[in-house]
MIDOKE-213348 format. One record per residue (C-alpha): residue in one letter; y, z, x. Coordinates in steps of 0.05 Angstrom, whole numbers, padded with zeros to 5 digits, always signed. Layout:
N
aYZX...
This chain:
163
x-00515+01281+00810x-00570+01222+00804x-00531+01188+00762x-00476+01185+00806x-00475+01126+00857x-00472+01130+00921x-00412+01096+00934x-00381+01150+00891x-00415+01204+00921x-00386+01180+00996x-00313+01166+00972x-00316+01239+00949x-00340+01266+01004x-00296+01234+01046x-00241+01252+01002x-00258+01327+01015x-00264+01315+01090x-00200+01288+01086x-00173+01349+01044x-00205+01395+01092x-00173+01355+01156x-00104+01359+01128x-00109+01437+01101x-00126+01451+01176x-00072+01416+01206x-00031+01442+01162x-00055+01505+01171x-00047+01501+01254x+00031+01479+01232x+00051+01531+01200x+00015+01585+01236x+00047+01555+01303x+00104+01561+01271x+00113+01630+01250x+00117+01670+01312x+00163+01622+01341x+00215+01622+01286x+00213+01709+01296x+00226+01698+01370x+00264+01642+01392x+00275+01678+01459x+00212+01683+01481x+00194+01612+01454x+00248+01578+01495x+00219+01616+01561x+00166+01580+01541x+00191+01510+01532x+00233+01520+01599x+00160+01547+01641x+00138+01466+01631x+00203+01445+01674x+00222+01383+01632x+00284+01411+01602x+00325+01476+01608x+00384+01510+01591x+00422+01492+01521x+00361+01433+01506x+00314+01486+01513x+00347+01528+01474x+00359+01473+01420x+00287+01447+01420x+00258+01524+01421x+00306+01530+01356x+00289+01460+01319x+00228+01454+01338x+00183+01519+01305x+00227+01496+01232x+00200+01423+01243x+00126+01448+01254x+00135+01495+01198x+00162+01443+01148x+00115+01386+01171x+00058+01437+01159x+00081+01451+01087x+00091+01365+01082x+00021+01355+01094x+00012+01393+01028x+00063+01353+00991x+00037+01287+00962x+00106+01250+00968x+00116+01266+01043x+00043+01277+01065x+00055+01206+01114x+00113+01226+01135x+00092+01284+01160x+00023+01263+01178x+00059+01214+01228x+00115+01267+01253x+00059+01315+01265x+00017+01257+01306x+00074+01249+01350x+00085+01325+01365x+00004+01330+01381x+00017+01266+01425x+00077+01300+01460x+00037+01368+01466x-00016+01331+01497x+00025+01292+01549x+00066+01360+01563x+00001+01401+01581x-00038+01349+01609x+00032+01342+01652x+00032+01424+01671x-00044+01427+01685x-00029+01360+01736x+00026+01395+01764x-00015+01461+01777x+00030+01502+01727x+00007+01564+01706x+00043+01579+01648x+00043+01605+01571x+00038+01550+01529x+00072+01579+01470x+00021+01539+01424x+00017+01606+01370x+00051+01664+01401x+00120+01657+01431x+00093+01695+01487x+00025+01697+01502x-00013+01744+01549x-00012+01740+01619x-00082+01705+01621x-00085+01636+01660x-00072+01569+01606x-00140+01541+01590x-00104+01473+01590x-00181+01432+01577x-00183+01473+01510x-00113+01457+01490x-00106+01390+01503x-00177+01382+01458x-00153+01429+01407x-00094+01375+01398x-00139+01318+01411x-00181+01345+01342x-00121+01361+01307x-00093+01291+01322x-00158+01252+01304x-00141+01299+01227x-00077+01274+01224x-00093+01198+01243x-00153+01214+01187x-00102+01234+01135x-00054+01170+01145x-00108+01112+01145x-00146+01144+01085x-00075+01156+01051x-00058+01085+01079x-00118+01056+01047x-00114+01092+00979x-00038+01073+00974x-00062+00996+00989x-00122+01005+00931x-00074+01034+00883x-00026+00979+00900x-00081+00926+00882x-00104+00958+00825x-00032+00961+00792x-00033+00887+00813x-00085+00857+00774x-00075+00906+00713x-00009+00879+00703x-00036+00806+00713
């Protein structure tokens, strides 16, 4: 390892950071989307306890939305989509964040729905959640500028090689 620079050392650490980040996120994805996709029932109760949609939308985004979590989450894992996916699942943390932040303002007291489709009775910690998406969105912004950046690199290397 002393013969290693430290510039080296860094990029590979970050690199593992990075692949740490992203198997999280991915992780929370899939795992969120699971018990959703086994109970769309109690999932859309859940969507519809936020009061910014019900009936058939509800329905439709308690049915669309667990498969999109589930197949972003795999995405993140797939070198060919990983943006893509990094930058649907930014949007859904940024939506998740607005929608509890939003219930918490409005004094709902609801189940969020995050990893159960019906969670206990307890009162929604909506602090926790919103920072548990906050974290999981600062992975995901982590994932597209170092993927950004290495795509950019790669771009320039292939430049001057063929020069």
């Amino acid at each position: 390892m002393a013969g290693i620079s430290p510039r080296i050392r860094s990029t590979a650490f970050l690199a593992y950071l990075i692949l740490i980040g992203r198997l999280i996120v991915s992780a929370a994805f899939i795992l969120a989307a699971l018990p959703k996709i086994q109970d769309p029932e109690a999932f859309t109760a859940s969507v519809e306890g936020y009061r910014v949609v019900t009936g058939d939308l509800a329905v439709w985004i308690a049915l669309a939305l667990p498969w999109l979590e589930l197949v972003t989450g795999f995405g993140l894992l797939i070198p060919q989509i990983r943006r893509g996916s990094a930058l649907v699942i930014a949007l859904l943390l940024i939506a998740f964040i607005v929608l509890h932040a939003s219930a918490w303002a409005r004094g709902l007291d609801i189940s969020c729905g995050c990893f159960r489709a019906h969670e206990s009775d307890k009162a929604p910690d909506y602090l926790w959640l919103i920072l548990r998406n906050l974290g999981l969105l600062t992975a995901c912004v982590c994932v597209l500028i170092y993927d950004w950046q290495n795509r950019q690199d790669r771009a320039r290397g292939e430049e001057t090689s063929t020069s």
